[in-house]
DRENPA-3360 file (N, C-alpha, C; in nm, 2 decimals, always signed):
BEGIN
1 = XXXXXXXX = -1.58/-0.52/-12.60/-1.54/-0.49/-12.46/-1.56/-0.34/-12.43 ~ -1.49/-0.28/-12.50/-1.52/-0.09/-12.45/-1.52/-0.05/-12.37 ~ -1.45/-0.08/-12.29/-1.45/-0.03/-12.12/-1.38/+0.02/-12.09 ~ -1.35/+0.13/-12.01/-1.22/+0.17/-12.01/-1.19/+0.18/-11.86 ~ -1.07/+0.15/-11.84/-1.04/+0.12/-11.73/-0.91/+0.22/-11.64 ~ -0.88/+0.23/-11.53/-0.76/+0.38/-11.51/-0.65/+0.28/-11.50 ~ -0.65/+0.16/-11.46/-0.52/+0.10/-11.48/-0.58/-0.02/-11.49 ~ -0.47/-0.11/-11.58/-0.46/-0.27/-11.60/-0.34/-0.29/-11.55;
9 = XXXXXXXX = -0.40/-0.41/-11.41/-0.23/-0.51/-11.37/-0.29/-0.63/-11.45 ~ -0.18/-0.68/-11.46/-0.17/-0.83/-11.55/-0.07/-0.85/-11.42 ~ -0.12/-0.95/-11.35/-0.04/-1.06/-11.24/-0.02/-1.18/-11.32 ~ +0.12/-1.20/-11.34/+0.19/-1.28/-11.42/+0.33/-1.34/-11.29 ~ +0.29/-1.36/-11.17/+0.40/-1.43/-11.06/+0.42/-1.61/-11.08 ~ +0.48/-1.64/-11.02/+0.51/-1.77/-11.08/+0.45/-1.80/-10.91 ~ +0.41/-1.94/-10.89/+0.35/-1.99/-10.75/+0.38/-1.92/-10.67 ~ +0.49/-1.98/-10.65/+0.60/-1.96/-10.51/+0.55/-1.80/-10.47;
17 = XXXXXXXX = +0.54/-1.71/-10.52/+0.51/-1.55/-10.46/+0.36/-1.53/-10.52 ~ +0.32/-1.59/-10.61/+0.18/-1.58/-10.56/+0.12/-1.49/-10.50 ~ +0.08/-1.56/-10.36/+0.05/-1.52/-10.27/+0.07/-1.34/-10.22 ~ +0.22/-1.35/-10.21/+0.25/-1.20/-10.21/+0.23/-1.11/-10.27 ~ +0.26/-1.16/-10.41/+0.22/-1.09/-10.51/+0.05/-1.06/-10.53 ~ -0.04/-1.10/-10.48/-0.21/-1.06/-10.46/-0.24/-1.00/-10.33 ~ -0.14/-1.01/-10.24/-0.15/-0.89/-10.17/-0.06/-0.80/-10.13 ~ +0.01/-0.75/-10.26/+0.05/-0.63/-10.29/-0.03/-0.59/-10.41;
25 = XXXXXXXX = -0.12/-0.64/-10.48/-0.21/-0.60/-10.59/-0.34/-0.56/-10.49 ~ -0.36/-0.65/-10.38/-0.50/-0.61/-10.32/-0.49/-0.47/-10.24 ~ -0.36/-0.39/-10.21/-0.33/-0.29/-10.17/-0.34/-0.19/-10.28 ~ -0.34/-0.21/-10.38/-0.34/-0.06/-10.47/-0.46/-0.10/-10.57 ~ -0.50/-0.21/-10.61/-0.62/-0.22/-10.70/-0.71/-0.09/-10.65 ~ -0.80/-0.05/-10.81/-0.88/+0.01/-10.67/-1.03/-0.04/-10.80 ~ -1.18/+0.02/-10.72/-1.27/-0.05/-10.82/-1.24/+0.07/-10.99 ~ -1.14/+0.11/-10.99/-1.19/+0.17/-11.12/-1.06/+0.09/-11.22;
33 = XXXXXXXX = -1.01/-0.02/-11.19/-0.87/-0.07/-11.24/-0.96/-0.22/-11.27 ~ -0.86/-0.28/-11.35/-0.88/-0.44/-11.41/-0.73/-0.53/-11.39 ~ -0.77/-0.63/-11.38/-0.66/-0.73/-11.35/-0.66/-0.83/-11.43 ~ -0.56/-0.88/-11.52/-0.54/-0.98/-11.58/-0.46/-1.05/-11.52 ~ -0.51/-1.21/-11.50/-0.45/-1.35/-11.43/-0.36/-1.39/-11.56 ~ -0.21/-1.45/-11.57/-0.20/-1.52/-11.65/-0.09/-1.65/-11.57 ~ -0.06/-1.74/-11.64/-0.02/-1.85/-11.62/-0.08/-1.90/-11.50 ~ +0.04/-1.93/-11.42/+0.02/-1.99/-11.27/-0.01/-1.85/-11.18;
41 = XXXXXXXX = -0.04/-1.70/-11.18/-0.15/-1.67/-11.09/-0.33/-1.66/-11.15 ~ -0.32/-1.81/-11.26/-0.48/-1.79/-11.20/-0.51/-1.89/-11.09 ~ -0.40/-1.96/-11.03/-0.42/-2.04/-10.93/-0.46/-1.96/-10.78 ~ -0.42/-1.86/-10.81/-0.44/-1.77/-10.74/-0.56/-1.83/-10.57 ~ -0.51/-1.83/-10.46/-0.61/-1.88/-10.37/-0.71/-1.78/-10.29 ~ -0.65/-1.63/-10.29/-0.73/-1.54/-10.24/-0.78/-1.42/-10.34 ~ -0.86/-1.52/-10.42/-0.95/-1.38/-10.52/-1.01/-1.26/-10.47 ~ -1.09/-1.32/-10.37/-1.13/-1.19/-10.31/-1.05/-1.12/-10.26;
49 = XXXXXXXX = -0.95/-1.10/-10.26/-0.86/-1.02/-10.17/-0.83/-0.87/-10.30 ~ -0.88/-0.92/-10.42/-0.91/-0.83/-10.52/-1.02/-0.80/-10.61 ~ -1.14/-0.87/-10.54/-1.27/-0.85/-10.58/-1.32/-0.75/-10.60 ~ -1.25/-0.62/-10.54/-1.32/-0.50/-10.58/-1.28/-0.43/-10.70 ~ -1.22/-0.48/-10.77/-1.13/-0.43/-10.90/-1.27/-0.43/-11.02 ~ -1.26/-0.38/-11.10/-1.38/-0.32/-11.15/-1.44/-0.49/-11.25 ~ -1.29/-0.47/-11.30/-1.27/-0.65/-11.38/-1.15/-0.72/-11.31 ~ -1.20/-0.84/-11.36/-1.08/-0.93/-11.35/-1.09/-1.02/-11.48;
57 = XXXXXXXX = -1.00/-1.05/-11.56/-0.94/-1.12/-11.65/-0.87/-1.26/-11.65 ~ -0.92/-1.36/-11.70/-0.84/-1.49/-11.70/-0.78/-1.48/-11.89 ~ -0.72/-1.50/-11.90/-0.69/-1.55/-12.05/-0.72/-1.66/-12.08 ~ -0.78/-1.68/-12.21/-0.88/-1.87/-12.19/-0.72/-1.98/-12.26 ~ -0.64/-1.94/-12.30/-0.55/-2.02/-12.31/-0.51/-2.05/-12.16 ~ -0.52/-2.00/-12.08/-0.50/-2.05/-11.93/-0.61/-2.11/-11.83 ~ -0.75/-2.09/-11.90/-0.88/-2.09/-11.81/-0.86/-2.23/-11.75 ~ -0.78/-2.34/-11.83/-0.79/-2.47/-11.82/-0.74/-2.50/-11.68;
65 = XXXXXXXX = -0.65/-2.40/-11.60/-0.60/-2.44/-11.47/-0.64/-2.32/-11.40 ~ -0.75/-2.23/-11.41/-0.82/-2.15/-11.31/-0.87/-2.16/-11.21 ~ -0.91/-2.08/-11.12/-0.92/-2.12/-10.98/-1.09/-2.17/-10.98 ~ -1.10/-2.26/-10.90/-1.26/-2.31/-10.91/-1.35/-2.22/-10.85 ~ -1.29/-2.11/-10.77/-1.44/-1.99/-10.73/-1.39/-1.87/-10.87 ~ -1.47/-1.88/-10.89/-1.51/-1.78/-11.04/-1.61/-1.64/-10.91 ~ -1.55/-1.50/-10.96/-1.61/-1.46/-10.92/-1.70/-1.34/-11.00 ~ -1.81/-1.30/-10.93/-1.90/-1.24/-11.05/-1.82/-1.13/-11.11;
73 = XXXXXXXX = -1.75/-1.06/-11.10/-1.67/-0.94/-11.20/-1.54/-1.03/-11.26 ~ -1.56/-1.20/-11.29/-1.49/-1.23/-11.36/-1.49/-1.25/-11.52 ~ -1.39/-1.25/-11.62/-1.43/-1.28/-11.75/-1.31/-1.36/-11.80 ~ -1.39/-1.49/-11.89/-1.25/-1.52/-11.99/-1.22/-1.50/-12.11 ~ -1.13/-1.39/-12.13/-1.10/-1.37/-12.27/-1.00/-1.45/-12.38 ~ -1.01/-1.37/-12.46/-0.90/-1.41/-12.60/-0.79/-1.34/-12.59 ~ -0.70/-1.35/-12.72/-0.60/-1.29/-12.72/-0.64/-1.14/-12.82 ~ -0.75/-1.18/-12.87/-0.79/-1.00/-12.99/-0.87/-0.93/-12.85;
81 = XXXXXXXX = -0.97/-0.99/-12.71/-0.99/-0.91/-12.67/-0.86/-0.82/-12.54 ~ -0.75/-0.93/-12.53/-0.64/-0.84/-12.48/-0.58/-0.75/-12.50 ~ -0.58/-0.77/-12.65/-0.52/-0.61/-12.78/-0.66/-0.51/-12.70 ~ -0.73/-0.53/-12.69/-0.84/-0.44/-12.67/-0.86/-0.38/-12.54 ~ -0.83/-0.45/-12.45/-0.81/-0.40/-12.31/-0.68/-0.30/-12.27 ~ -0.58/-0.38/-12.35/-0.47/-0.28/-12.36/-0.50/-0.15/-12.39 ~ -0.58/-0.13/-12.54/-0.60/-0.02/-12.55/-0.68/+0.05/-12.50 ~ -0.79/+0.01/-12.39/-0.90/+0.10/-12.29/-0.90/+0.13/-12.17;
89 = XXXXXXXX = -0.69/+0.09/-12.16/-0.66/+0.06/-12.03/-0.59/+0.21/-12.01 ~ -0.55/+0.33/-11.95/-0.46/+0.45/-11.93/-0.35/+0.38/-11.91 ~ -0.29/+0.33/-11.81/-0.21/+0.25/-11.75/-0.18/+0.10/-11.74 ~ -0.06/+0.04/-11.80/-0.04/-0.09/-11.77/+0.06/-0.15/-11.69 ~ +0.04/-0.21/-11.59/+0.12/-0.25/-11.50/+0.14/-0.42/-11.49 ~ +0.26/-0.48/-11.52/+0.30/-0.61/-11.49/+0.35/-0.64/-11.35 ~ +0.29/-0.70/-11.29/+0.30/-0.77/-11.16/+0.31/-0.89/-11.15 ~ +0.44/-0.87/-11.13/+0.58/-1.06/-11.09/+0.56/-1.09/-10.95;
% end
C-alpha cells in the first residue's frame, strides 16, 4: 500500500446515525485524507457525498454487506493491510 495519507477516518456508526455521521465526514474529508467503512457504515447510502477522499476503505471481513455502488477510489482490504494504513496515516480519527 505505501501511501501516505494527512488523515484516516475509520466511520464505524451503527445504522441509525449513519447517515449523519457521512455528512459530518463529507464536511471535513478532504482529497488528501482516507476513510475506512467498518461494520454497518459500509451500508452506507451516500458514498459520493465522500468521493473526494483520496481513498476509501472497506475491510473484507465486512465486504460481504457493502454497498452495491463501489466507487472507483474504492479498495478492500485485510487486517495486515490496516496495520499499514495506520502507519501512513499522520492522523487517525474514529467516527461514531
Amino acid at each position: 500500500m505505501q501511501t501516505s495519507f494527512h488523515q484516516l477516518f475509520i466511520l464505524q456508526a451503527n445504522y441509525n446515525r449513519l447517515e449523519q455521521a457521512l455528512f459530518e465526514l463529507a464536511n471535513i474529508v478532504t482529497d488528501q485524507d482516507a476513510v475506512l467503512f467498518l461494520e454497518d457504515a459500509v451500508l452506507a447510502p451516500s458514498l459520493n457525498a465522500i468521493s473526494h477522499a483520496k481513498a476509501i476503505f472497506i475491510l473484507s471481513a465486512d465486504a460481504h454487506i457493502q454497498h452495491e455502488k463501489i466507487l472507483e477510489n474504492m479498495k478492500i482490504i485485510d487486517y495486515a493491510d490496516w496495520a499499514e494504513l495506520l502507519q501512513y496515516s499522520r492522523k487517525v480519527h474514529t467516527w461514531q
